[in-house]
N, C-alpha and C positions, 0 to 999 in steps of 0.2 A: 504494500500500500504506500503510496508516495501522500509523504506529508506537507502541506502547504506552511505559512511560516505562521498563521495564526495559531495551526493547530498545536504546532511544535510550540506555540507559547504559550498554550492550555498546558500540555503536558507540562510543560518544566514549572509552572505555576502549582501544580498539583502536585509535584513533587516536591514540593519545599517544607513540605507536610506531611509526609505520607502518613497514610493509615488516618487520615483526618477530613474529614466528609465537607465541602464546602458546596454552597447556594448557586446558582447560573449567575443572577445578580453580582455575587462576588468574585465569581470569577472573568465577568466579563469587565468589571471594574477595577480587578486588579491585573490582570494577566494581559491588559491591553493598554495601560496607561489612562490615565486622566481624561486627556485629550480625545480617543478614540470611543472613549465611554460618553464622555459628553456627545460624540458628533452621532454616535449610534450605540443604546444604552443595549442591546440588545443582541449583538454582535456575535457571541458565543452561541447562540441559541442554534443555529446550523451546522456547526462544524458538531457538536456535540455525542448527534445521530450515528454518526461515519465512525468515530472514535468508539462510540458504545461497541456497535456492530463489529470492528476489527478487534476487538477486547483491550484495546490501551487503557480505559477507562470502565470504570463501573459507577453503578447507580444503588442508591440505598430507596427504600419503600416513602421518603418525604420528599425526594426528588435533587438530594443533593448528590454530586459526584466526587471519584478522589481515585488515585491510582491503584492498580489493584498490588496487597500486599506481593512482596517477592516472597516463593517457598524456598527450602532448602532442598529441596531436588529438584533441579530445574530443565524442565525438558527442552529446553532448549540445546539445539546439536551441539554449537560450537561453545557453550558455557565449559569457562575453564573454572579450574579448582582454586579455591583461593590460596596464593601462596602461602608459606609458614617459612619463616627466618629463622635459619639452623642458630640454635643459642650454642657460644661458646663459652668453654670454660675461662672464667676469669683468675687471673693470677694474681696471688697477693704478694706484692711487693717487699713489703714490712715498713718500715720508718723510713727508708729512701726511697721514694716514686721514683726515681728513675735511675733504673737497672745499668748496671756495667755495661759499657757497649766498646766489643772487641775493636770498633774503628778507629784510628788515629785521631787522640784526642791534643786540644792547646796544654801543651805544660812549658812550665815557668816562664809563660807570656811571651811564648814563640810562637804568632800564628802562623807562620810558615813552617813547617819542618822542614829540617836539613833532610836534601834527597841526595842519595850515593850516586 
């Protein structure tokens, strides 16, 4: 289904929210700006239908809409698994954060070292 840019700004409206049922009214007054609600208060009221029907949107029994909750199994084909960040072990130091390091260190205020 190809989405026009109204519609696309119902959804992301309804998304801001989710799982929160809001009024046609509200959403054609917020989801379209100020401007666009004053020139035509009623705006949302078409796009609505197409959105029900393709199931982007659902409706509750008082006539409010809101995106439909996401499940944990989702049949959609190409839904990936959400990743997990392998926890590493952390090392404790002790009193000195920072660890001997085998590289060529400044001593006695030579930052050059003498090379052979």
């Amino acid at each position: 289904m190809m989405l026009s840019a109204e519609a696309l700004e119902i959804i992301n409206y309804l998304k801001t929210a989710e799982g929160k049922f809001f009024s046609l009214s509200e959403i054609s007054r917020r989801a379209g700006g100020r401007r666009r609600f004053e020139e035509s208060p009623g705006w949302a009221k078409g796009l609505v239908g197409p959105l029900l029907e393709a199931g982007l949107i659902e409706v509750n029994p008082r006539g409010h809409y809101r995106v439909p909750p996401k499940t944990q199994n989702s049949a959609h084909p190409h839904a990936k698994a959400p990743l997990v960040a392998a926890k590493k072990p952390r090392k404790v130091i002790g009193d000195d954060y920072f660890p001997d390091c085998p590289e060529p260190r400044i001593v006695a205020g030579d930052y050059f070292p003498p090379t052979d």
